[in-house]
C-alpha positions in Angstrom: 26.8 39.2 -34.3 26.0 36.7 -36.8 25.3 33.1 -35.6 24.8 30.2 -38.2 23.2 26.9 -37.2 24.9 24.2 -39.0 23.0 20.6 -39.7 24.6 17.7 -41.1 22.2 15.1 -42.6 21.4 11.9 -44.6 18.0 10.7 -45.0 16.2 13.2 -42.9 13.2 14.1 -45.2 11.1 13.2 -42.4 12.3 15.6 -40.5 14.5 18.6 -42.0 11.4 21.0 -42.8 10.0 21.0 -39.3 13.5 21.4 -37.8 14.4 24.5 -40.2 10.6 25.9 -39.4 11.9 25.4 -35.5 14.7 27.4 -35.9 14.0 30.1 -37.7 10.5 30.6 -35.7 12.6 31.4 -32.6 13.0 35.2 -34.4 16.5 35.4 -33.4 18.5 38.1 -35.2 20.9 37.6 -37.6 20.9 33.9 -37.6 21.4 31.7 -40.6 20.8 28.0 -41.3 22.9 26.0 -43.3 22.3 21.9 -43.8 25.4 19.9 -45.2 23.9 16.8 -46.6 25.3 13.8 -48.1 23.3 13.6 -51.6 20.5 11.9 -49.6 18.8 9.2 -51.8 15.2 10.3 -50.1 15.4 13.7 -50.9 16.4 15.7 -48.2 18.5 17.9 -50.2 15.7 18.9 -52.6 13.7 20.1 -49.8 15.8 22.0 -48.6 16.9 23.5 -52.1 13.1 24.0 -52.1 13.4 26.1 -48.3 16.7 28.0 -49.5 15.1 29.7 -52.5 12.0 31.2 -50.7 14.3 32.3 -47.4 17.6 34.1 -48.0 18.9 32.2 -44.3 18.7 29.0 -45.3 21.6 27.3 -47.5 22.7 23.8 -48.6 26.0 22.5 -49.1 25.4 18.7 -51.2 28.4 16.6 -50.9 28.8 14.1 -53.7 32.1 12.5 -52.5 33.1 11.1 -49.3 30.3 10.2 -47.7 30.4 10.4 -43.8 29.6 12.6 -40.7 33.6 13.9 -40.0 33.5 14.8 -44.1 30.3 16.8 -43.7 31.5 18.3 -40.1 34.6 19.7 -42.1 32.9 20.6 -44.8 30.2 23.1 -42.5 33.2 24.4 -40.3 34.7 26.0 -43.8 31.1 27.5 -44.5 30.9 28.7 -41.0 34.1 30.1 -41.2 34.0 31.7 -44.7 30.9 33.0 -44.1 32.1 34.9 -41.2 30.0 33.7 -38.4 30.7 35.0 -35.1 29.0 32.0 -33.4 28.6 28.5 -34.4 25.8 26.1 -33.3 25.7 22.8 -34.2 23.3 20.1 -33.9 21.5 16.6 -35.4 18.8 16.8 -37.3 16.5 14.2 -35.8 15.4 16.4 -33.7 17.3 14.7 -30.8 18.6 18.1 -29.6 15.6 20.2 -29.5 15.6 24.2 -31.3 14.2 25.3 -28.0 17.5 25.2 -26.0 19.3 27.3 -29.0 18.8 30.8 -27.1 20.2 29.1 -23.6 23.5 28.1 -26.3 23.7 31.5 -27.2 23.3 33.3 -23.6 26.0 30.7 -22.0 28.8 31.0 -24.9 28.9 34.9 -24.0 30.7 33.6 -20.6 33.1 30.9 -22.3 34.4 29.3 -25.9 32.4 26.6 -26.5 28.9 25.4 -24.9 27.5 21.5 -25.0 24.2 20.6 -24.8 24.4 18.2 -22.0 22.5 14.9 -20.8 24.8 14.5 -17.8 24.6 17.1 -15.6 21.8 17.9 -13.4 18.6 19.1 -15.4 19.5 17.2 -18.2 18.1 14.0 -19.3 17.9 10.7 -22.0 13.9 10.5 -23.1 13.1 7.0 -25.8 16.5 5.3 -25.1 16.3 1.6 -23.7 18.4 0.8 -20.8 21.7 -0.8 -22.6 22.0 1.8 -25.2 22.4 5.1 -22.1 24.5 2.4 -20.3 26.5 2.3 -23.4 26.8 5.9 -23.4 27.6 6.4 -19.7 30.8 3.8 -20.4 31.9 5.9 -23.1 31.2 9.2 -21.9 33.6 7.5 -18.9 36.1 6.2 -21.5 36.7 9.6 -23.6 36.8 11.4 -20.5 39.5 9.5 -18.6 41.4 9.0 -21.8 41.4 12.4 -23.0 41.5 14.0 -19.9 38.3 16.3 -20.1 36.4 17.4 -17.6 33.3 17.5 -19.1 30.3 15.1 -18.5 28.5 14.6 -22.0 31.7 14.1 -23.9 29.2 12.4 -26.7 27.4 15.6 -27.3 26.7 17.0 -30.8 24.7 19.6 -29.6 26.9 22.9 -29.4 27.6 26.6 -30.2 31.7 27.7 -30.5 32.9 31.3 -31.1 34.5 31.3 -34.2 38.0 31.6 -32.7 38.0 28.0 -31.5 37.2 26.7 -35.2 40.0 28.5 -36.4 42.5 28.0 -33.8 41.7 24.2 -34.3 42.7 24.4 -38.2 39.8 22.4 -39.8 41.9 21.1 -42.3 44.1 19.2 -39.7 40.9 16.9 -38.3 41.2 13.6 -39.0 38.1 12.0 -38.2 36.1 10.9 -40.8 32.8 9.4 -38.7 31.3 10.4 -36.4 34.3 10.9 -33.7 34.8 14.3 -35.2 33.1 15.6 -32.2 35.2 14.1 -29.6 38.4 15.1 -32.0 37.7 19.1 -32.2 36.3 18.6 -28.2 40.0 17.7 -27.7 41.7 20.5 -29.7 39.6 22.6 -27.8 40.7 21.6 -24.6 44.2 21.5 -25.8 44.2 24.9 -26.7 42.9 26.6 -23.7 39.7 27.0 -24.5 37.1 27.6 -22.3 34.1 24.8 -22.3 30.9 24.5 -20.6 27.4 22.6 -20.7 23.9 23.5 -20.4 21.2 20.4 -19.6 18.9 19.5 -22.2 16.4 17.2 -22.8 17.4 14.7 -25.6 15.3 12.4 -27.1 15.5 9.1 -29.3 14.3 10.1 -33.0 10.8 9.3 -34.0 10.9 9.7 -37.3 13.5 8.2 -39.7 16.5 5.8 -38.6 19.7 6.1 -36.8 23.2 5.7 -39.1 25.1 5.2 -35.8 25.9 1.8 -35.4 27.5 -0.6 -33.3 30.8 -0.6 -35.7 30.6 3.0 -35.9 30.5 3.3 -32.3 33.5 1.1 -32.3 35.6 2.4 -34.8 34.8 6.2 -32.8 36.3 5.1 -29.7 39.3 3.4 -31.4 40.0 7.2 -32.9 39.5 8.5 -29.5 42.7 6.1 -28.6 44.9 7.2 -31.7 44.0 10.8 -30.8 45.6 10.4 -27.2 48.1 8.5 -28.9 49.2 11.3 -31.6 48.7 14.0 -28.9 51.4 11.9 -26.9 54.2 11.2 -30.0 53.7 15.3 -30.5 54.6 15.7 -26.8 58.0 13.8 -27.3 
């Protein structure tokens, strides 16, 4: 079974080499790395160009146009799926969702569809985040989850492995989201369609090196798509 772990980035020199090292020392068999960046201006890309050429696993997609995490999540679900992997994992890059719990991902999605790394059920836990910012995520974890109807805690989570019938029964060329709300989009579709979801607890911590790109009108404009998601879901239904 071939399992590819897919990495979006922008500006993660700081941190992309060590994360790649992390994988790939966990020895697990048949398992590929492929990073999606967005022609970072520090260089990410090069380095891991630089990676790719000494270790047959490791591949870069650079995206030129269209800069933004839904792009680059569309953009690694066609590798993924061209590439024929038979599980998917993805994850950050700031090494906010730690290697470690990659065999847990892998052990749990041979009893469902699609696994999330989750900081809201019990074991799992928010490490370098002030108070307002994990109140702000508790509200919206509440928010996506009443509006979409999931019941899953950590509806925020970017940390996750799918079998590659979910990523083709979702049709990637049919999401819409071009920030960051793509998770909370193809969380929906997957729920639509049947699909069977659970979560594992992780640890997840603030990034030390390098800075956030999610702002305050990213965060925003997210939870405005999570509206017009429920919205289209409910003109289909008519």
């Amino acid at each position: 079974m071939k399992t590819i772990v897919m990495i979006p980035t922008y500006n993660e020199r700081g941190n992309i080499k060590k994360l790649i090292s992390s994988i790939l020392a966990l020895k697990i068999k048949n398992l590929e790395v492929a990073v999606i960046d967005d022609n970072s201006p520090d260089g990410t890309a090069e380095i891991v160009k630089g990676i790719a050429k000494r270790n047959r696993n490791v591949h870069l997609m650079l995206r030129t146009k269209n800069r933004g995490r839904g792009y680059a999540g569309k953009v690694g679900y066609k590798y993924v799926l061209e590439n024929k992997a038979d599980y998917i994992i993805e994850m950050d890059a700031d090494f906010s969702h730690d290697p470690a719990h990659i065999p847990l991902l892998l052990r749990k999605i041979k009893e469902c569809d699609l696994v999330l790394g989750s900081r809201a059920i019990k074991g799992g836990k928010e490490i370098g985040r002030g108070i307002i910012r994990r109140l702000i995520t508790k509200m919206a974890n509440s928010y996506v989850r009443t509006l979409l109807g999931l019941n899953i805690k950590d509806t925020n989570s970017g940390f996750r492995c799918f079998k590659r019938k979910v990523l083709e029964s979702i049709d990637v060329d049919e999401i819409t989201s071009t920030g960051p709300s793509i998770i909370q989009e193809v969380l929906f579709k997957a729920h639509l369609r049947g699909f069977k979801i659970r979560e594992i607890p992780i640890v997840f911590r603030n990034r030390k090196i390098g800075k956030s790109k999610l702002g305050i009108a990213q965060l925003l404009s997210g939870y405005i798509m999570v509206l017009k998601l429920k919205l289209l879901h409910i003109l289909k239904a008519l």
